[in-house]
C-alpha positions in Angstrom: 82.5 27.4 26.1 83.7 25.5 29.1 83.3 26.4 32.8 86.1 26.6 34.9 85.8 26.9 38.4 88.8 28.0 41.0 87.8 27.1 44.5 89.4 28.6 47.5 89.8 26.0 50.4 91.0 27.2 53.6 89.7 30.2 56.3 93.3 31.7 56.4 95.4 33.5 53.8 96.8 32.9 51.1 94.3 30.0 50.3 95.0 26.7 48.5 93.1 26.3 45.5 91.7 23.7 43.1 90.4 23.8 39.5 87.3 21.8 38.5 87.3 21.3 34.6 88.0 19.0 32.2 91.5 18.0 32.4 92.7 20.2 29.4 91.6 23.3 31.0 92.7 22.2 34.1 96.1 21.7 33.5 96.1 24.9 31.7 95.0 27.4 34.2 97.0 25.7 36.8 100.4 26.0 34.7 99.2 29.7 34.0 99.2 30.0 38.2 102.1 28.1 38.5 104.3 30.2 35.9 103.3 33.4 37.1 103.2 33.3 41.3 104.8 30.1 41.6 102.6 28.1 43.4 98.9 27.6 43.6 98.5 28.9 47.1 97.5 32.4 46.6 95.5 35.4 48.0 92.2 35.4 46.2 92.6 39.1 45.1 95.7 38.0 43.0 94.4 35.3 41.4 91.1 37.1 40.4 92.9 39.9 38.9 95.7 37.2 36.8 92.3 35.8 36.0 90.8 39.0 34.6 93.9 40.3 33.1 96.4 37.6 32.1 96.4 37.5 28.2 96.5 33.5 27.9 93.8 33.4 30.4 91.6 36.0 28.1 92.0 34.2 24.7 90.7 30.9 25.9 88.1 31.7 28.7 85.4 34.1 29.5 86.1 37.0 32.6 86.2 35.5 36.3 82.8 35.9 38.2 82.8 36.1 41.8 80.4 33.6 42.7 80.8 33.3 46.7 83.2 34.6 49.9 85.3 37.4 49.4 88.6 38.8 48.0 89.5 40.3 51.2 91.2 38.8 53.7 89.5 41.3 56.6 86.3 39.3 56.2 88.4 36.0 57.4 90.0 37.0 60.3 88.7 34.7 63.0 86.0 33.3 60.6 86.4 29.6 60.0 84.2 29.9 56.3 86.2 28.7 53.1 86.3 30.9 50.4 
């Protein structure tokens, strides 16, 4: 299966994000983001739950895994650490 990581880039909320895959899966995950919020500038909790619940999302790719940072915006007040 392919890997598909989101990264977060920013230290305030919502947070900018960018896809690294192959260009396929790329494109797909962003239109899925894009469809549903709008925009790819999100707060990390949303797009980790459209991750882990969104049916498109489910068929093609494996659960989201938190690998680093945070889903709460709390821990990035006055912080300058990306996500």
């Amino acid at each position: 299966m392919t890997r598909v990581e989101v990264l977060g880039q920013g230290n305030t909320f919502p947070l900018n994000f960018s896809i690294i895959a192959p260009f396929t899966e790329t494109s797909f995950v962003e239109e899925v983001m894009i469809q549903k919020f709008g925009t790819n500038r999100l707060e990390p909790n949303e797009l980790f739950c459209l991750l882990s619940t969104d049916p498109l999302i489910q068929s093609k790719f494996d659960g989201p895994e938190l690998i680093s940072g945070s889903l709460s915006n709390e821990n990035y007040i006055n912080q300058s650490v990306d996500f």
